[in-house]
C-alpha atoms as a printed R data frame, in Angstrom:
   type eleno elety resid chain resno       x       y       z
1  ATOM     1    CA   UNK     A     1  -1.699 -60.085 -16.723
2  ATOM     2    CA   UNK     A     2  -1.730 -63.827 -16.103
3  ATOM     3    CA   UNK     A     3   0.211 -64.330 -13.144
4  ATOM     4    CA   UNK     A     4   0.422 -67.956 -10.819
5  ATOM     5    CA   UNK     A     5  -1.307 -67.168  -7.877
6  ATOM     6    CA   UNK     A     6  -0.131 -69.729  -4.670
7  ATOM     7    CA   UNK     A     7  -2.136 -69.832  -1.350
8  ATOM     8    CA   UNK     A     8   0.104 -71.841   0.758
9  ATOM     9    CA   UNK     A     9  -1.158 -73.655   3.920
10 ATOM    10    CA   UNK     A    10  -0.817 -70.520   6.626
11 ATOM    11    CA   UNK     A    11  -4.616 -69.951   7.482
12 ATOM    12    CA   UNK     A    12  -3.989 -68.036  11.214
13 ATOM    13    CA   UNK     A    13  -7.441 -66.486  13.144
14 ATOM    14    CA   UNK     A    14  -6.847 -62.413  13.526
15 ATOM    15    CA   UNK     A    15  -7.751 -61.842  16.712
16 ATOM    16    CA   UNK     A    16  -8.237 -57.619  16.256
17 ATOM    17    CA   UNK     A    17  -9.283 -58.501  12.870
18 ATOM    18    CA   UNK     A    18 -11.868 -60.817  14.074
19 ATOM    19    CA   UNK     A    19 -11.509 -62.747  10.667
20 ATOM    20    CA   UNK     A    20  -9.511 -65.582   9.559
21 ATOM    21    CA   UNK     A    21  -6.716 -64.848   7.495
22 ATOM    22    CA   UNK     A    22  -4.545 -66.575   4.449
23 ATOM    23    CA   UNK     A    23  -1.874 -65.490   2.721
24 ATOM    24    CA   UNK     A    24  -1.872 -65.706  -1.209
25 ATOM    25    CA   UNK     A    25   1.523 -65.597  -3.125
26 ATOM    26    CA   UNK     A    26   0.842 -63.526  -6.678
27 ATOM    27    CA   UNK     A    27   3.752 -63.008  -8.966
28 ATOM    28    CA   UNK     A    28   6.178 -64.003  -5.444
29 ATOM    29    CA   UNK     A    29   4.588 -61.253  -3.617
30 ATOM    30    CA   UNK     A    30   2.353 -62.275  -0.787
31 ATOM    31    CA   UNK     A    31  -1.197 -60.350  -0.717
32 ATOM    32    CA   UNK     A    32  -3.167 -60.527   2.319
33 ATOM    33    CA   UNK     A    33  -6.782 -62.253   2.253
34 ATOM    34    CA   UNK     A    34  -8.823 -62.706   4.891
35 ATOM    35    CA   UNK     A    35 -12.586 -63.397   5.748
36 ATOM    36    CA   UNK     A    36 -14.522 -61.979   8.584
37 ATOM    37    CA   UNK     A    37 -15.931 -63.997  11.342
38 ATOM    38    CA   UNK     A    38 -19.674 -62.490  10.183
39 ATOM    39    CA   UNK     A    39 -19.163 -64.379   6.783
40 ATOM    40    CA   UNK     A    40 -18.005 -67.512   8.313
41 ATOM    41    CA   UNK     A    41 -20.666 -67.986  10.822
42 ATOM    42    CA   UNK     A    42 -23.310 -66.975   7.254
43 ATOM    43    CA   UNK     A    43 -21.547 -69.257   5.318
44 ATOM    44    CA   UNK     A    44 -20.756 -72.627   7.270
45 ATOM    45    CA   UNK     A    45 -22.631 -71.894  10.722
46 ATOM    46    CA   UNK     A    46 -20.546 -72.297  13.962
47 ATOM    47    CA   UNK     A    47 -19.366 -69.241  16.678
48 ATOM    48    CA   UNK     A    48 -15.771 -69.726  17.453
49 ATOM    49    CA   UNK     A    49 -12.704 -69.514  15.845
50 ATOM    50    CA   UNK     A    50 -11.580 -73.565  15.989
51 ATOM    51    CA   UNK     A    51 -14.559 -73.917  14.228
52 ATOM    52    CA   UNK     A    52 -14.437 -71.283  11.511
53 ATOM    53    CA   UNK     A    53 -10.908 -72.402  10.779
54 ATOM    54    CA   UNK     A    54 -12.168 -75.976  10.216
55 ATOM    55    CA   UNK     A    55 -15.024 -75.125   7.994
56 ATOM    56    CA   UNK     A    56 -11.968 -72.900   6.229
57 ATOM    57    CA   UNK     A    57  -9.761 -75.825   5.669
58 ATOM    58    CA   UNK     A    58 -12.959 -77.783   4.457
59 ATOM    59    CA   UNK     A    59 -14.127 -75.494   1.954
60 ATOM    60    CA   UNK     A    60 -10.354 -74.344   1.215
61 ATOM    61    CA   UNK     A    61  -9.909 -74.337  -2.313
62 ATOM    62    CA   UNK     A    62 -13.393 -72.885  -3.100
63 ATOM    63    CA   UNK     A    63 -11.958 -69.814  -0.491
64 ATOM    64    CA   UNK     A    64  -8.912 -69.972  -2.867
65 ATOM    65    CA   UNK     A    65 -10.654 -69.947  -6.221
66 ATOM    66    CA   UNK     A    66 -13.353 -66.793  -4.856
67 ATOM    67    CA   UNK     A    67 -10.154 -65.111  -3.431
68 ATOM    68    CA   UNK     A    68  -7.922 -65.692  -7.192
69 ATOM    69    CA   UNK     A    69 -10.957 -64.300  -8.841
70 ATOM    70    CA   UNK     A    70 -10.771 -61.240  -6.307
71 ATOM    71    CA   UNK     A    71  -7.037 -60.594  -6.790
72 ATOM    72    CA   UNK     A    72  -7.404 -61.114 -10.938
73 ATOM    73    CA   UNK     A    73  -9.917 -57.984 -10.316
74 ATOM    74    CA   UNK     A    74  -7.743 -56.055  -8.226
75 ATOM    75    CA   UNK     A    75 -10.419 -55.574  -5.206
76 ATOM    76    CA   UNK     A    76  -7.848 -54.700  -2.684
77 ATOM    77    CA   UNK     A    77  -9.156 -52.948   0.531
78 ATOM    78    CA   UNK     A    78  -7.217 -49.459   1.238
79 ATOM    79    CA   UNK     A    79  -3.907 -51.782   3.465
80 ATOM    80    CA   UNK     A    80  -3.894 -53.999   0.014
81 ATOM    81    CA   UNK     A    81  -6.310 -56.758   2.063
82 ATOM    82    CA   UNK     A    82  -8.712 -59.367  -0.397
83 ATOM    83    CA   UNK     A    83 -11.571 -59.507   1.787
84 ATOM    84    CA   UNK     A    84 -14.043 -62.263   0.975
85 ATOM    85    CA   UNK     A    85 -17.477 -61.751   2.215
C-alpha cells in the first residue's frame, strides 16, 4: 500500500523510555517512533538528552527515511512503537 508518510517537527526525550521519540503521521494516523538513548550515544556520541536531541534534529531526515522504511515493513514493537536501533 503506498501511503504518504509525514513526520512533523514533535521530537520530545521519553524520560521512562529513556529514548527520544517522534511522531510519524501514516495514512492520518500517527505511529509512534522512537530511538533509544543506547543507539544515540552509538550513533552520534554524546550522554545527555540536549545532546541526543540535537544530533536528532541534525541527522533528521536520515531518522525519517530509516523510520519510513520501518513502517513500509510493518516492524511495529508489541504497543505499535517503530523503534530504530
Amino acid at each position: 500500500m503506498n501511503q504518504a508518510i509525514l513526520f512533523p517537527d514533535r521530537e520530545s526525550w521519553d524520560e521512562a523510555h529513556q529514548c527520544l521519540c517522534f511522531p510519524a503521521l501514516v495514512g492520518g494516523f500517527q505511529v509512534n517512533c522512537a530511538i533509544s538513548a543506547g543507539s544515540l550515544a552509538h550513533r552520534f556520541g554524546g550522554e545527555t538528552p540536549a545532546v541526543w536531541i540535537d544530533s536528532f534534529r541534525q541527522h533528521r531526515w536520515d531518522l525519517e527515511e530509516e523510520a519510513e522504511q520501518a513502517i513500509n515493513q510493518q516492524r511495529e514493537d508489541d504497543q505499535g512503537w517503530i523503534w530504530l536501533s
